[in-house]
N, C-alpha and C positions, 0 to 999 in steps of 0.2 A: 604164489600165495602172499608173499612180501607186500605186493604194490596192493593186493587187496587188504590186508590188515590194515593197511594207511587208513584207504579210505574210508574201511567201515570204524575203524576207532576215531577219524575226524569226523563221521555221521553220530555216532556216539558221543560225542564229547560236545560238539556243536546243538545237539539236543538240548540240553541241562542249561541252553537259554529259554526256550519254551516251557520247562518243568522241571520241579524238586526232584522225581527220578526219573532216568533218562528209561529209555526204554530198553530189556536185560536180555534182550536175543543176543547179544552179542557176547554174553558172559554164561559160560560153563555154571552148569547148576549147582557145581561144586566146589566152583571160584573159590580161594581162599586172600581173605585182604589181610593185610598187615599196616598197622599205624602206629608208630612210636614217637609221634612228634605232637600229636594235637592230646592238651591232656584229660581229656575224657577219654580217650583210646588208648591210653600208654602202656603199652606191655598188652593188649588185649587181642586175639584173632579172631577173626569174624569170618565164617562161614557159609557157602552157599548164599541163593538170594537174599534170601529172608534178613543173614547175616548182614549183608550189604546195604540193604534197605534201613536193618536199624543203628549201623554205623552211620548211614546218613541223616535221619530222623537226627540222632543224637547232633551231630554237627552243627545242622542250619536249622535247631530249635532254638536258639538264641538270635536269631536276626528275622525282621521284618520283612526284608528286600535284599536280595543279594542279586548279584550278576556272576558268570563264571565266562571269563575269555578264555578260549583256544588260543598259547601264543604257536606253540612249533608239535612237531612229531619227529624224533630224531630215531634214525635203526631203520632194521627192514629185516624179514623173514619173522622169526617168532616170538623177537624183543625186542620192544619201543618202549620210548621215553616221551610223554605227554608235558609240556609244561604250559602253565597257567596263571592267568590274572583272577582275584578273587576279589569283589567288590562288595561290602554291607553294610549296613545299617542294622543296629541292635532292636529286636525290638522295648524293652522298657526305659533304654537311658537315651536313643537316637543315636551314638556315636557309632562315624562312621569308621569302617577298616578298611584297609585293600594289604593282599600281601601277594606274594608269588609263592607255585609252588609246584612239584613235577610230581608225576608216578612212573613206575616200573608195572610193562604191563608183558606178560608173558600169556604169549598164543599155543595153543595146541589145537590141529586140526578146525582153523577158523576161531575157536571160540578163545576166553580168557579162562585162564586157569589159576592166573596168580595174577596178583595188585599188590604192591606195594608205595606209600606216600610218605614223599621224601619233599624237607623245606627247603630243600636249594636243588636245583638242577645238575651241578657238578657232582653231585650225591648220586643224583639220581642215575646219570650216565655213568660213573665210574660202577655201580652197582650192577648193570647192564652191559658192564664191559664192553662200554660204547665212547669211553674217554677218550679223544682224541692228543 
């Protein structure tokens, strides 16, 4: 199941170039996200789809254009670490941002069950007990 979780979270993640929300087969209807770093999320858990959807709403309602790269997928079996290029443009001042930034994505039986978004990668692997 390892080498599958890759791929369908690189299908997933690669998505979110084509649309604001990726398509949510791949995530448990009971997902639970955690974000402590972006501060409209700080201290807040977001719930199931719906939850995940309006974590993201909130997110990229301040930019006009974004882009999301896939840089890596690090782990195998039921804990990966996604890291990321995040490119935008605000919409009312034009200023652009780019920053980096990874999650902790835990699988149970194919699906995600937990997400968590971390601003640095070495975060995010030590959280994953994937620190090398």
């Amino acid at each position: 199941m390892s080498q599958e979780n890759v791929e369908r979270l690189r299908a997933y993640c690669e998505s979110w170039e084509m649309r604001a929300m990726p398509d949510l087969d791949l995530l448990d209807p009971e997902i639970v996200f955690e974000d402590d770093i972006l501060p409209d999320h700080a201290g807040e858990t977001y719930r199931g789809h719906e939850g995940l959807a309006r974590a993201t709403r909130t997110w990229l309602q301040p930019y006009e254009e974004f882009t999301i790269e896939l840089e890596e997928i690090v782990g195998s079996g039921e804990r990966l670490v996604s890291t990321h290029r995040f490119r935008a443009r605000a919409r009312h001042t034009g200023i652009e941002a780019e920053l980096r930034y990874a999650y902790v994505w835990t699988f149970r039986d194919g699906k995600v069950i937990h997400l968590r978004y971390f601003r640095e990668s070495e975060q995010a692997l030590e959280a994953a007990g994937l620190r090398e």
